[in-house]
C-alpha positions in Angstrom: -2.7 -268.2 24.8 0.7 -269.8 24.5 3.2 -267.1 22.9 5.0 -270.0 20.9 1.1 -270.6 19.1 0.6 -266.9 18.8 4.0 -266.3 17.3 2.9 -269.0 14.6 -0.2 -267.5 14.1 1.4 -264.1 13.3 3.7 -265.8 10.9 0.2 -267.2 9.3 -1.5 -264.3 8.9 1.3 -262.3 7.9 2.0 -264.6 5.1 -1.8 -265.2 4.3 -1.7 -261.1 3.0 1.3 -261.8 0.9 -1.2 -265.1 -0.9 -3.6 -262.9 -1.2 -1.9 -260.0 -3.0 -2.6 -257.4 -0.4 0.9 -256.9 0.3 4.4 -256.9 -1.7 8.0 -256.6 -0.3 8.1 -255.5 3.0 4.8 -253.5 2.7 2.3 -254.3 5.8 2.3 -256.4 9.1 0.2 -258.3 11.3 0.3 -259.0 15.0 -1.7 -260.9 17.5 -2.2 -260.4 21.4 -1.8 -262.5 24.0 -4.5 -260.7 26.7 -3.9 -262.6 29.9 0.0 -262.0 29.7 -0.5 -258.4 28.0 1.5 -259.2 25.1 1.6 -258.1 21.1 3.1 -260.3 19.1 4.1 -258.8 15.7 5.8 -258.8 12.7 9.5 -257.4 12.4 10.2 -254.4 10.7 11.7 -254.5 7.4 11.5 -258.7 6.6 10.0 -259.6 3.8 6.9 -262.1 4.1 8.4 -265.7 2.3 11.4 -264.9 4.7 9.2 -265.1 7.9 9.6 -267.2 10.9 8.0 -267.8 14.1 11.5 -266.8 16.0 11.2 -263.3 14.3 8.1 -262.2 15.6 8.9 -259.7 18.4 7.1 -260.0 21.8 6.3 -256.2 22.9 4.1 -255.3 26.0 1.4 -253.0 26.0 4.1 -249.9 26.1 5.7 -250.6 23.4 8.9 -252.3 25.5 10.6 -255.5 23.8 10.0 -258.5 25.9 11.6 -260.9 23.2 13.1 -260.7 19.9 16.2 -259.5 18.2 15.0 -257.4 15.7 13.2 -254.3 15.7 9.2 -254.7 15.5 7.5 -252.9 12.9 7.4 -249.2 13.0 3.7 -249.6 12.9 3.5 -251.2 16.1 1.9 -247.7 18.2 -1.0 -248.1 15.9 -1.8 -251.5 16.7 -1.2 -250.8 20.7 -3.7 -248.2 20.6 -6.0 -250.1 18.6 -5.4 -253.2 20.9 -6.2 -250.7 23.7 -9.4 -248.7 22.8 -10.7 -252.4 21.3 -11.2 -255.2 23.7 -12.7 -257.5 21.1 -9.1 -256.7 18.6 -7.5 -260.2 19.1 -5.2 -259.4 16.4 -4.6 -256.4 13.9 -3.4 -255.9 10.1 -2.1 -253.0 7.9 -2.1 -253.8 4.2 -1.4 -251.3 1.2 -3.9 -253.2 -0.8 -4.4 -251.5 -4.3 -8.2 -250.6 -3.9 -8.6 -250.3 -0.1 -5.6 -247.9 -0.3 -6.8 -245.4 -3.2 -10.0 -244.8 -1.5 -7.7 -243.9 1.7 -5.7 -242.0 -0.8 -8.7 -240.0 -2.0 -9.7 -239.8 1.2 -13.5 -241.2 0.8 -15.6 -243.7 2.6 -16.6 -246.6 1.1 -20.0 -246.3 0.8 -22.2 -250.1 1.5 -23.6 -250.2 -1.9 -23.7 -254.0 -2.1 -25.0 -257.8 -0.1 -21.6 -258.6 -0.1 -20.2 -255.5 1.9 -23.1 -256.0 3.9 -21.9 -259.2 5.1 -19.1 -258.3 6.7 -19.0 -254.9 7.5 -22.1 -253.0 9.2 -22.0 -249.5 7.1 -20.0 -247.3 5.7 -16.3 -248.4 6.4 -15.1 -244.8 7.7 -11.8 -242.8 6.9 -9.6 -241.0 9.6 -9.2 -237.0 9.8 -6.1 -236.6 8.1 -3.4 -235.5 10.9 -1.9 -232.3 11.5 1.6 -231.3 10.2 2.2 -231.4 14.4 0.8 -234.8 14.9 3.1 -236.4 12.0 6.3 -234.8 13.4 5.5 -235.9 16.8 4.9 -239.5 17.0 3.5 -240.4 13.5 2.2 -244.3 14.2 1.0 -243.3 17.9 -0.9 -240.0 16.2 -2.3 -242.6 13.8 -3.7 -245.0 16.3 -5.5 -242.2 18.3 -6.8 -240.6 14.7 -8.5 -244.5 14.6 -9.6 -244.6 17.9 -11.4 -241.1 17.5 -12.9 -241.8 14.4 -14.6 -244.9 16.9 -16.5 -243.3 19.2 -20.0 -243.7 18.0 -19.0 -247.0 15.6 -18.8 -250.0 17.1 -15.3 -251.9 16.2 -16.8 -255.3 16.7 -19.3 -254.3 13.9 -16.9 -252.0 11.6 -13.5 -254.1 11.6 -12.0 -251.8 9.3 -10.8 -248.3 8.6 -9.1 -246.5 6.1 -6.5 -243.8 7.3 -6.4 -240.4 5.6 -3.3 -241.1 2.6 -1.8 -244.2 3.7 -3.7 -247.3 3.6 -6.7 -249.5 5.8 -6.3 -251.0 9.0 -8.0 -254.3 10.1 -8.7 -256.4 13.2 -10.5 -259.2 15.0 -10.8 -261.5 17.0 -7.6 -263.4 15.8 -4.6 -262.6 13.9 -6.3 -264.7 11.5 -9.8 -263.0 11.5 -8.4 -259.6 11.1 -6.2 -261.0 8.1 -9.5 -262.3 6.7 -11.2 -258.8 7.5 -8.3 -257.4 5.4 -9.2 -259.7 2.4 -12.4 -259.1 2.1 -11.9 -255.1 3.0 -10.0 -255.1 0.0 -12.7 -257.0 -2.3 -15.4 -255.0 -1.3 -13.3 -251.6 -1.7 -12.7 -253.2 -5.4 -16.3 -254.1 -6.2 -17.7 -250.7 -5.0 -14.9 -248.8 -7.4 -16.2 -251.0 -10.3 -19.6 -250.5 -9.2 -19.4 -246.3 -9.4 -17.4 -246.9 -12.5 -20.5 -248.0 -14.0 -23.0 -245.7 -12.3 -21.0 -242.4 -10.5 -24.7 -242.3 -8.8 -25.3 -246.0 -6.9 -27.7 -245.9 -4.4 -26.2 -247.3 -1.3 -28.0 -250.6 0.4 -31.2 -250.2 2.0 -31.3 -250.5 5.6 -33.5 -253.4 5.4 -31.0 -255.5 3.2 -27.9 -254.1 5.2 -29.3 -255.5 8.6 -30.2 -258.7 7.3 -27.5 -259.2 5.7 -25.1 -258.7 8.3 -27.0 -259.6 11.0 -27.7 -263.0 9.6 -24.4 -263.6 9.9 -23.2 -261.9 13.4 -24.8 -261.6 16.7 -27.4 -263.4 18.6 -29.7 -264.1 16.1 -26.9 -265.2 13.6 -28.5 -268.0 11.5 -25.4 -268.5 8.4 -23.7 -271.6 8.3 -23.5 -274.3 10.6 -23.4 -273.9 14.9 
């Protein structure tokens, strides 16, 4: 991908979480990766969202390092290189403080797949980390976070769970796009709304079936995908 069309993308994405209410301020970032030249774009740290520019987004490799940019990139950036590491599908990644997504973080639950419409677009339960250790925060806080994610991974596939929600902070996002995971994030934050209102009304809803969860999502993703239009 051409880094000038991937810094414009981040700027989209970015600003596409500040349309859709999922961030205020400064709160969040998104960033994309270019694969074949190992580089993250991503989101400044500290620059509000109406403010962005495609010259702002900083150019990091895979470490960490600066390639381009004069600003700092977002102190979230170890979480999204070792999220952009452990995932090969992760074309881009998001971090919102969303209202709903981050109070089930916050209480530290899952959100249970109660619903067709969380079915759609994620394939289960939508996990939460471990929270970390009193060691892990003081040494390396964002690059403790990533690995907490990756962990959590290891029997989910991220291709069909592009979400988490990390122990009293907030959800993460990705796909195959800056774009996708900023979608992702939108409708994370939905269906985290919908199930609150849902046990609001019923502290006892039965999840999904597995019958309706695995049509339901798998109409719409992988090789038998039939929704919408080829």
């Amino acid at each position: 991908m051409k880094l000038e069309a991937l810094r414009r993308e981040v700027v989209e994405a970015n600003r596409e979480l500040a349309r859709r209410g999922l961030v205020i301020y400064t709160f969040g970032n998104a960033s994309g990766i270019a694969r074949d030249q190992g580089l993250v774009a991503i989101k400044p740290s500290g620059v509000e969202f109406d403010a962005l520019r495609p010259e702002d987004i900083v150019l990091t490799d895979l470490d960490g390092k600066v390639v381009e940019g004069s600003m700092r990139p977002s102190s979230d950036l170890p979480t999204h290189l070792e999220i952009y590491k452990a995932f090969a599908e992760a074309g881009g990644v998001v971090h919102t403080h969303s209202t709903y997504a981050t109070a089930w973080a916050q209480a530290r639950h899952p959100i249970p797949c109660l619903g067709t419409t969380h079915a759609d677009y994620f394939y289960g339960t939508i996990p939460v980390t471990e929270p970390l250790t009193d060691e892990e925060i003081e040494s390396g806080y964002e690059l403790s976070t990533g690995r907490a994610i990756v962990r959590l991974f290891v029997d989910i596939d991220p291709a069909q769970m592009p979400a988490v929600l990390v122990s009293g902070h907030g959800p993460f996002t990705w796909g195959g796009s800056a774009a996708k995971a900023a979608f992702n994030a939108v409708i994370l934050e939905e269906v985290a709304r919908i199930a609150q209102l849902t046990i609001g009304l019923d502290a006892k809803a039965a999840p999904l079936s597995r019958a309706q969860l695995d049509k339901h999502f798998l109409r719409k993703h992988g090789p038998g995908a039939y929704y919408g239009q080829k």
